[in-house]
C-alpha positions in Angstrom: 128.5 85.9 109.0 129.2 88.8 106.8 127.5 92.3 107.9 125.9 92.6 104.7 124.8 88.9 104.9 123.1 89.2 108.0 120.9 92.4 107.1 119.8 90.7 104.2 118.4 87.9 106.9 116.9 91.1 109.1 115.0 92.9 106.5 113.8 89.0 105.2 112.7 88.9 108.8 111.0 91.3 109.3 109.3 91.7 105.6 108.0 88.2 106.6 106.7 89.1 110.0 104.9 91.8 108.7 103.4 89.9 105.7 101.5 87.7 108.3 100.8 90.7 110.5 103.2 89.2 113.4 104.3 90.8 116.6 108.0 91.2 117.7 108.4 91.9 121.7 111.7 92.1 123.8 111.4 91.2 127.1 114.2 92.0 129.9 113.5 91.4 133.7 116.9 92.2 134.9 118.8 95.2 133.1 121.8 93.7 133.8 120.8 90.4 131.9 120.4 89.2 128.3 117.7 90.1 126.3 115.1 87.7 125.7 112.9 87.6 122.5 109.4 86.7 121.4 107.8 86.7 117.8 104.1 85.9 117.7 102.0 84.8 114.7 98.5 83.9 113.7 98.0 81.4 111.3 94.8 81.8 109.4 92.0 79.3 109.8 92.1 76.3 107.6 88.8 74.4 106.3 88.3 72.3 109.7 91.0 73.8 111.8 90.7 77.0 113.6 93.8 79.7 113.3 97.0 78.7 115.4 99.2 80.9 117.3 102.6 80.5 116.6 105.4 81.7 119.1 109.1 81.7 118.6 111.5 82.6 121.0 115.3 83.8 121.0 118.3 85.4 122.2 118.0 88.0 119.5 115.1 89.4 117.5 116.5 87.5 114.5 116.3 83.9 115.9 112.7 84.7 117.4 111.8 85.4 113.8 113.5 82.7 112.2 112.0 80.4 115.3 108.3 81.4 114.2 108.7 81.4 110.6 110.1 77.6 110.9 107.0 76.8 113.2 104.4 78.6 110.5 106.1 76.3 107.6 105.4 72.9 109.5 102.0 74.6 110.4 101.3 75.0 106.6 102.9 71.8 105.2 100.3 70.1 108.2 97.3 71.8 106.9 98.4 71.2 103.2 98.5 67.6 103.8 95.2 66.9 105.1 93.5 68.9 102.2 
């Protein structure tokens, strides 16, 4: 992927995790290892349904992200379904 391509996906990224007030964490036990990590979302509560925490994890800050965002869409398309 092109350099310019893929901060086009960051700043998507992270304009999106900070639209639904998300958290980003990177976790590294060994400092010898890979990085690992962790996106975490709230989904609002829906009419019947209390809010939902969402969780995405990745090798990089960008597939945690995208692994979130992908989770909060099926949340959404769920909850738009019932109502």
């Amino acid at each position: 992927m092109a350099p310019a391509e893929q901060m086009r996906q960051i700043e998507r990224a992270v304009r999106w995790l900070r639209e639904v007030d998300g958290r980003l964490l990177c976790k590294r036990d060994d400092p010898e290892g890979p990085d690992g990590w962790v996106a975490v979302v709230k989904t609002p509560a829906a009419t019947g349904r209390g809010a939902q925490l969402i969780v995405g994890f990745g090798d990089s800050a960008l597939a945690a992200v995208e692994t979130a965002q992908e989770r909060w869409d099926h949340a959404w398309r769920e909850i738009s379904a019932v109502h």
